[in-house]
LOMARKOL-434076 format. One line per field, with one value per residue (C-alpha): residue number from 1; x, y, z. Coordinates in steps of 0.05 Angstrom, whole numbers, padded with zeros to 5 digits. Layout:
REM residues N
dolum	NUM, ...
east	X, ...
north	Y, ...
up	Z, ...
END
This chain:
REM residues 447
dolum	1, 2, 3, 4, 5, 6, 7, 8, 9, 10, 11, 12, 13, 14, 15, 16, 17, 18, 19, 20, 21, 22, 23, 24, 25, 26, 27, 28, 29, 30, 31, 32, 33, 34, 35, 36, 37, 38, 39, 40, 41, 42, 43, 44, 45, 46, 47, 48, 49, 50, 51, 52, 53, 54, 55, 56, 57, 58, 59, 60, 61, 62, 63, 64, 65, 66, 67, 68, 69, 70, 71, 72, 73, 74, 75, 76, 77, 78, 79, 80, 81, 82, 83, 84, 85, 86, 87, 88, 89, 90, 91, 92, 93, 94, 95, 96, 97, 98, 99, 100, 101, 102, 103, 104, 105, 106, 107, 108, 109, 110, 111, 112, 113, 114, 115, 116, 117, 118, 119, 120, 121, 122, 123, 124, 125, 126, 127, 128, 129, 130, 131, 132, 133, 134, 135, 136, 137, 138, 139, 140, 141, 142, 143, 144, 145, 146, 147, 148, 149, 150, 151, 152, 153, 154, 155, 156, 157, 158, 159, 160, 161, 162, 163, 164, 165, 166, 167, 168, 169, 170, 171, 172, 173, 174, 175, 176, 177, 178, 179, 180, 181, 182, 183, 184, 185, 186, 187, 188, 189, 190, 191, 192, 193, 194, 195, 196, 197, 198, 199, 200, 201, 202, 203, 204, 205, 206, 207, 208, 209, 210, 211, 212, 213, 214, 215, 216, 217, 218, 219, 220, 221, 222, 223, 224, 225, 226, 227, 228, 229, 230, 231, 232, 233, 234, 235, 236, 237, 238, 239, 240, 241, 242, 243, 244, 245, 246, 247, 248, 249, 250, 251, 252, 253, 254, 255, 256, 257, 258, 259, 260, 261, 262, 263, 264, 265, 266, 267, 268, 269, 270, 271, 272, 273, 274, 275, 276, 277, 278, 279, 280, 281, 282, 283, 284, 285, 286, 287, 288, 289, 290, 291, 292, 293, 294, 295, 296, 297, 298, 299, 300, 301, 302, 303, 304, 305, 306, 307, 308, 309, 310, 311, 312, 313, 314, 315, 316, 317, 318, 319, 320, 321, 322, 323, 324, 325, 326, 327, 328, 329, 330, 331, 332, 333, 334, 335, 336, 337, 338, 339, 340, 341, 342, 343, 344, 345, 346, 347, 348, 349, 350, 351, 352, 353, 354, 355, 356, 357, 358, 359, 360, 361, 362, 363, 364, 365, 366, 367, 368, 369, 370, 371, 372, 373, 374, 375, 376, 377, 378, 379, 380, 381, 382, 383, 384, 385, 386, 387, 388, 389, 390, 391, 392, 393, 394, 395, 396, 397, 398, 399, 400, 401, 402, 403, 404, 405, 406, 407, 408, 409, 410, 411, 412, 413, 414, 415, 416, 417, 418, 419, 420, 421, 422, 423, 424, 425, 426, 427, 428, 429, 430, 431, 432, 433, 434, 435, 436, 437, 438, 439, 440, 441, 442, 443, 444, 445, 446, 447
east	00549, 00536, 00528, 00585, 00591, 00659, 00678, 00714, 00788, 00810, 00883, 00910, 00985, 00986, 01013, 00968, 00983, 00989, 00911, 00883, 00925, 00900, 00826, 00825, 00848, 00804, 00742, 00759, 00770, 00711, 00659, 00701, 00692, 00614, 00587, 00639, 00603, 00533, 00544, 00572, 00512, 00466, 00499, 00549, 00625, 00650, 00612, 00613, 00691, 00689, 00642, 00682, 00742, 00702, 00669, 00739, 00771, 00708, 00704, 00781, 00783, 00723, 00749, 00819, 00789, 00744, 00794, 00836, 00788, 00745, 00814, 00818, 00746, 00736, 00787, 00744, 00677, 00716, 00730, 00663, 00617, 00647, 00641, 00564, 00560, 00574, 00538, 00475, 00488, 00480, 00425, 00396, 00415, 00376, 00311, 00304, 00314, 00253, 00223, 00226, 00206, 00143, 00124, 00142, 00088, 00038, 00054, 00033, -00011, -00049, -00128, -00148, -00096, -00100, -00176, -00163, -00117, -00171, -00221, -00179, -00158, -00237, -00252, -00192, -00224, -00302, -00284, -00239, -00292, -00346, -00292, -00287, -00381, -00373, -00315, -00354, -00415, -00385, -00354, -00419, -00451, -00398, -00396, -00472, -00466, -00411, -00447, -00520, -00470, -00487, -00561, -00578, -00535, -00577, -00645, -00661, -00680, -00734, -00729, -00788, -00755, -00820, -00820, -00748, -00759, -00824, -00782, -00730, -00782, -00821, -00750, -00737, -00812, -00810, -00741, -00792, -00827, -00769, -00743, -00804, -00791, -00717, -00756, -00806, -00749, -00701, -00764, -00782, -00712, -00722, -00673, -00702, -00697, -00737, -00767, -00728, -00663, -00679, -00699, -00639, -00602, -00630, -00626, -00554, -00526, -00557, -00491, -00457, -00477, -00435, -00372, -00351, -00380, -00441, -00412, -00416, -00492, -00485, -00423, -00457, -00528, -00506, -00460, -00510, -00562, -00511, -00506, -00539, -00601, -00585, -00534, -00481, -00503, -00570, -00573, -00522, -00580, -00636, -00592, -00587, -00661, -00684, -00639, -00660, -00728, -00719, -00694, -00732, -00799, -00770, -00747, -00825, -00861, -00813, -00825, -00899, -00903, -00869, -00903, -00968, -00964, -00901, -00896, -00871, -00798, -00772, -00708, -00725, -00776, -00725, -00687, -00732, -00750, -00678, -00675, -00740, -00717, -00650, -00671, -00731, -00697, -00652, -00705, -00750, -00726, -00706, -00663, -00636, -00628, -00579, -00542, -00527, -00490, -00455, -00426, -00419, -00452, -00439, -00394, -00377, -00439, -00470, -00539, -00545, -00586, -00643, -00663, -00650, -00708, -00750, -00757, -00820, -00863, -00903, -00838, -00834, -00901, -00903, -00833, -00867, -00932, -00878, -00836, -00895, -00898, -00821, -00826, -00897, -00860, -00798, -00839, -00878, -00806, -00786, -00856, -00845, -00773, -00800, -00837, -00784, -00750, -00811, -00838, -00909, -00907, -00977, -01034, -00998, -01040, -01035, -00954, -00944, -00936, -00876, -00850, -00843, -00817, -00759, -00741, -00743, -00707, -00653, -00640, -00643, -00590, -00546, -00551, -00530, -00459, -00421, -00367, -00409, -00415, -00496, -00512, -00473, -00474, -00514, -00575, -00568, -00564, -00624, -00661, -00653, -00657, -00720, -00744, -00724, -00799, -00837, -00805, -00811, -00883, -00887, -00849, -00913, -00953, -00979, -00961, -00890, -00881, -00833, -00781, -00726, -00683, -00682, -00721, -00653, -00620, -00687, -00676, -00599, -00620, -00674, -00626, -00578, -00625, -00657, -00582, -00573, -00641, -00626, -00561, -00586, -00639, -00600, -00544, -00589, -00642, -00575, -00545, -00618, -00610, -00547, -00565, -00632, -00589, -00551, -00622, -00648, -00583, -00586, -00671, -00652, -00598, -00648, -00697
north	00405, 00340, 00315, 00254, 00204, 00209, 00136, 00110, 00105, 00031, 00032, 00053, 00045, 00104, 00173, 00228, 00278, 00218, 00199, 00266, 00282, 00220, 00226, 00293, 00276, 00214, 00254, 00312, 00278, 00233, 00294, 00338, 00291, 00271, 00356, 00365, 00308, 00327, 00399, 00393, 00340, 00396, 00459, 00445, 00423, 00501, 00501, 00428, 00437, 00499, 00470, 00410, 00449, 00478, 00413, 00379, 00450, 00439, 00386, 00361, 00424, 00389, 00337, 00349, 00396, 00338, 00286, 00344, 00361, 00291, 00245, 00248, 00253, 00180, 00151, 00170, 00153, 00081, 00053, 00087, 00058, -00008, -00020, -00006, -00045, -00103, -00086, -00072, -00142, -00181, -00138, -00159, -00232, -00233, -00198, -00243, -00299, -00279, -00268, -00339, -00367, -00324, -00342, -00412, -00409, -00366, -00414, -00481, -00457, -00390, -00432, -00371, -00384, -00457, -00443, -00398, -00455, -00510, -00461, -00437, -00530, -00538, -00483, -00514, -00583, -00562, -00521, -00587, -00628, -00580, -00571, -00654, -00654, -00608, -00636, -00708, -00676, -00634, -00706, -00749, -00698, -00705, -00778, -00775, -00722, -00775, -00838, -00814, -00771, -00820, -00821, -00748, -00731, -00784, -00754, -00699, -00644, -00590, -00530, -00484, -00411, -00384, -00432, -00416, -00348, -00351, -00383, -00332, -00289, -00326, -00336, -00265, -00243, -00303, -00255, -00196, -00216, -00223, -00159, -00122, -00156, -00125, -00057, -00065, -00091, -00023, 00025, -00015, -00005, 00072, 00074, 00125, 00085, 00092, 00034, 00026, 00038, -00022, -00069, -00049, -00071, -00134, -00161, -00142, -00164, -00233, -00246, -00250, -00316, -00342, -00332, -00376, -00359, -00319, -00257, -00218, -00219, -00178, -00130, -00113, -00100, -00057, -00021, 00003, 00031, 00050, 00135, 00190, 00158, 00083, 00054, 00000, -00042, -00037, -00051, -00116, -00138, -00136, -00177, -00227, -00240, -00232, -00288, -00331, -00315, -00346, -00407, -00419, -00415, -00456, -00509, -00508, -00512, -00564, -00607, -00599, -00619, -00671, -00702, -00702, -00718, -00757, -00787, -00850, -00817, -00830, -00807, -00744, -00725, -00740, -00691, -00640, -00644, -00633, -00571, -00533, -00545, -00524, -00464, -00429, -00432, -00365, -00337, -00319, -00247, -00269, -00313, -00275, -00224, -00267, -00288, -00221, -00210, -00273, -00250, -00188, -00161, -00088, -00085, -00023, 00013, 00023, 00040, -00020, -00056, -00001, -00028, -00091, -00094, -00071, -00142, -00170, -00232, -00188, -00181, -00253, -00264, -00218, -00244, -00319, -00294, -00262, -00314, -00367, -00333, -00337, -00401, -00416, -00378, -00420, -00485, -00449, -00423, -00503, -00529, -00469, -00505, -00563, -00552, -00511, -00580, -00605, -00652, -00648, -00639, -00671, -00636, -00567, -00562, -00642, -00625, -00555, -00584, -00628, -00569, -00520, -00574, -00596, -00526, -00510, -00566, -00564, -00482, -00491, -00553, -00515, -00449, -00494, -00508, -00442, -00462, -00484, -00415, -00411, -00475, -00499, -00576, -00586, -00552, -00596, -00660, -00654, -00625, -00683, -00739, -00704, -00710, -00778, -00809, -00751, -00754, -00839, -00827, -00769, -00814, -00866, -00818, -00828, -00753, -00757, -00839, -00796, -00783, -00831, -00810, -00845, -00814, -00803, -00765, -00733, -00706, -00678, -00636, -00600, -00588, -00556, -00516, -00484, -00466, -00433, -00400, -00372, -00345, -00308, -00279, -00251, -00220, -00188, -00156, -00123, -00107, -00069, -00040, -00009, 00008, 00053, 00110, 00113, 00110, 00163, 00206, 00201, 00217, 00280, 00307, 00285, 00328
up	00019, 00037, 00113, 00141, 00187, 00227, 00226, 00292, 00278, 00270, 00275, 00340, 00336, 00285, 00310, 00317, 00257, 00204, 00228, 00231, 00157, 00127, 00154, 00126, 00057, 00043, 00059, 00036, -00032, -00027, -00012, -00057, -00111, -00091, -00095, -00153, -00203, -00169, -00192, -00249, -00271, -00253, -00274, -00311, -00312, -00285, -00234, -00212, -00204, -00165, -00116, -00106, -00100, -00041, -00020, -00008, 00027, 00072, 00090, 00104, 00148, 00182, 00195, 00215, 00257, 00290, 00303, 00333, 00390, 00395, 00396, 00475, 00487, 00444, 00491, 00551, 00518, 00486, 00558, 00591, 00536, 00536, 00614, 00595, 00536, 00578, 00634, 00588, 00547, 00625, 00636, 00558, 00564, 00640, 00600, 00534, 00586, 00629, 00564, 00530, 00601, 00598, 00520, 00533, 00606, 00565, 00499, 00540, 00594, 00570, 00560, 00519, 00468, 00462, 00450, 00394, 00359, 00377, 00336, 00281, 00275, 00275, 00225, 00183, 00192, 00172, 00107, 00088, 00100, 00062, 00007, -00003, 00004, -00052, -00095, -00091, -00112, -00180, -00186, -00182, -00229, -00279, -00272, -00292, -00348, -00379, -00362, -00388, -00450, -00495, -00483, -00476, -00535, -00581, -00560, -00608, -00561, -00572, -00534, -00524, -00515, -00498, -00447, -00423, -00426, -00382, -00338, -00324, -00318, -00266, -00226, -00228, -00201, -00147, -00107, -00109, -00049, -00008, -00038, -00013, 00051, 00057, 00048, 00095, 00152, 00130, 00141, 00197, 00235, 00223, 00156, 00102, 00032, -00031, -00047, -00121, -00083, -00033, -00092, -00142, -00078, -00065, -00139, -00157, -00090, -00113, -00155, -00093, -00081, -00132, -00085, -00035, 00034, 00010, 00055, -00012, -00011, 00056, 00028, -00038, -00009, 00062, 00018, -00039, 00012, 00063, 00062, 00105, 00119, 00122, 00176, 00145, 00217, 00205, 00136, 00149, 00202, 00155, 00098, 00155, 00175, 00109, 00080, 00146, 00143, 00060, 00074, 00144, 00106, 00058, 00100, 00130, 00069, 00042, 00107, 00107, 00029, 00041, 00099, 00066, 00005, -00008, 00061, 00023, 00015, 00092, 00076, 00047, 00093, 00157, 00122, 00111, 00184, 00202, 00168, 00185, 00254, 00244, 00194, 00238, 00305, 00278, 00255, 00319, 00344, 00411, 00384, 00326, 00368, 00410, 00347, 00323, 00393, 00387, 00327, 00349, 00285, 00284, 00347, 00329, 00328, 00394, 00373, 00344, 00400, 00400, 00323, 00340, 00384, 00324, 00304, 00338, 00322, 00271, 00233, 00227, 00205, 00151, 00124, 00129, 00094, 00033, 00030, 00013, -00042, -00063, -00067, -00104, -00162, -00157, -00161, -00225, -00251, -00247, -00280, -00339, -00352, -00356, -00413, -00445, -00458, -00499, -00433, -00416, -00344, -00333, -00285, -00261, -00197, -00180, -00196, -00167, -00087, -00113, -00151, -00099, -00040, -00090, -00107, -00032, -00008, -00065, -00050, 00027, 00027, -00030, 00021, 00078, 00049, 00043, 00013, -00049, -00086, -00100, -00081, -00143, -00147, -00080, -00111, -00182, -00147, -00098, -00149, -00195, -00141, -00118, -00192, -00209, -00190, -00217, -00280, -00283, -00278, -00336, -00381, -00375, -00402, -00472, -00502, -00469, -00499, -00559, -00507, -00516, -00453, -00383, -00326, -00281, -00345, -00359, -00285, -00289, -00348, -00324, -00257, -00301, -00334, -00282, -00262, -00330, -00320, -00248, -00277, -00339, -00312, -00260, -00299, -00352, -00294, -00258, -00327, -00339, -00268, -00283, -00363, -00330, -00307, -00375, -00417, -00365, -00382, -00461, -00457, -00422, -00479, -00533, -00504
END
């Protein structure tokens, strides 16, 4: 039987019995009828009309009953719980009142908030104005691609795979040094990894550049090591300096490069300046150390502190001493793309200093706008700019006098394919990561 409401009785003037008669009817037929169709849709028409039969005895007797005994009782409780009602509607009106006054004091005069909205304006106003960087620089790079169209698409290009292929390979051996790095800084901080586990990490989280903000890098890598014997805090710390620790030493090897032997290019080297100052400054464990309580980085582990005072000056020497080597294989990754294009590059150890400072300085400036997904754009157009005088001088050269294309062009390409490079080689060394466990699986059934 179903439960019902008694509804307060609208029409006053009516005598008694007629109410109570006609409030018994109507929901005696409206429950009678409710149980009777529910039954019978359940069990059957027989049944569903004997239990509405019941249903509607039921429940009029109910409610006759009801408005029998309640009728003088709601008179009472009508005039009492009005002269409440409107003593509880001043009392409500005097409350919301205060209320507004408060929100409208805390709205204008609370310091806290007002901060909060001048930081979340300013946040607003820096990713607009890193959005418009990057949308000018896709836009100068397209304006190029269609201005030097003409030119690049007339030049009957040879491409060297072996060449293209060494340099995927090169790109992909020139992250192992910083992967062995991000091993040595988990063991370090008292996390138990295997070694595999820790690099597998490091190379598939690389795709997580490719999204806005780079905070994917972090996610992925913490949360493939992160189990029993690796904390998700620690782990988050060590994607942090070891990234830093990247682009510091690249910033300093680009700036020393730079200053002596192309001390010529002002501009550049002001630039380069700029950034190993701003890039190594993080990186020294007292001041990292600061940073990572700043940001409250792992707030919510309170053990945190005790591995943060793990990193020492030795830690930052050895990820220096690794990451010199990152980026000698990322100048030898560029020179091995070079030639993939058909170009004699000239003298490789003459060339290899201006390799490695316009890789470094391309990847350091791409990694120092976040909203550019992997340096995309950034990287291509300091990479070519930086290559624009190298290349006018290669084009002199007797053996490359075939090569009917403009230096600047000449450039833009071999930005873009470095891109295509960095990409491919990634994506098939994480598609091998994950297709190891599935050959391991099918060698074990076949034998």
């Amino acid at each position: 039987m179903s439960k019902k409401n008694r509804k307060t009785k609208q029409n006053k003037k009516k005598p008694q019995a007629k109410t109570i008669l006609t409030d018994s009817l109507n929901y005696g037929i409206e429950y009678g009828l409710e149980d009777g169709l529910e039954n019978a849709l359940k069990d059957g028409t027989k049944f569903g009309i004997q239990k509405g039969l019941e249903s509607f005895a039921i429940n009029a007797v109910e409610e006759g009953v009801g408005d029998l005994l309640s009728k003088e009782f709601d008179k009472t409780k009508d005039s009492i719980s009005s002269r409440n009602s409107k003593e509880q509607n001043e009392l409500q009106d005097s409350n919301e009142f205060q209320e507004n006054a408060e929100k409208a004091i805390s709205e204008n005069f609370d310091p806290s908030k007002n901060n909060q909205n001048r930081l979340k304006h300013w946040k607003r106003f820096i990713f607009l104005v890193k959005l418009i960087v990057v949308a000018l620089v896709l836009v100068w790079i397209g304006g190029r691609l269609y201005q030097d169209s003409n030119e690049i698409m007339k030049y009957d290009w040879t491409i060297h795979y072996r060449w293209v292929i060494l340099s995927c390979l090169i790109y992909l051996l020139a992250f192992f040094p910083a992967s062995v790095f991000w091993f040595f800084l988990l063991r370090w901080m008292g996390q138990k990894i295997s070694f595999f586990q820790a690099v597998r990490a490091f190379y598939v989280s690389q795709l997580g550049k490719y999204l806005p903000g780079k905070a994917m890098v972090v996610i992925i890598r913490s949360a493939m090591v992160t189990g029993e014997k690796v904390r998700a805090s620690v782990a988050a710390v060590c994607v942090f300096y070891e990234t830093l620790t990247m682009m510091a030493t690249g910033a300093f090897i680009a700036a020393m490069i730079i200053l002596i032997w192309f001390r010529e290019h002002w501009f550049y080297s002001i630039i380069s300046i700029g950034m190993m100052i701003a890039a190594s400054l993080p990186v020294f464990p007292v001041v990292f150390i600061r940073i990572m309580r700043l940001f409250r980085i792992g707030k919510k582990d309170e053990q945190l502190q005790g591995y943060l005072d793990r990193i020492t000056f030795r830690t930052f020497l050895v990820g220096f001493a690794l990451m010199t080597f990152l980026w000698i294989f990322f100048g030898v990754s560029l020179w091995a793309a070079i030639q993939g294009l058909g170009i004699l590059p000239g003298n490789f150890i003459d060339n290899l200093p201006r390799y490695i400072s316009a890789t470094a300085l391309a990847v350091v400036l791409g990694f120092a706008v976040p909203i550019s997904p992997g340096g995309i754009g950034i990287r291509e157009t300091v990479l070519s700019l930086l290559l624009i005088p190298y290349f006018d001088a290669v084009l002199m050269m007797p053996e490359n006098n075939a090569i009917a294309v403009q230096a600047s062009s000449l450039a833009l390409i071999v930005s873009l394919e470095q891109r295509i490079v960095s990409i491919v080689a990634e994506l098939s060394l994480v598609g091998l990561f994950f297709l190891i466990p599935v050959i391991r699986w099918f060698w074990k059934k076949l034998c």
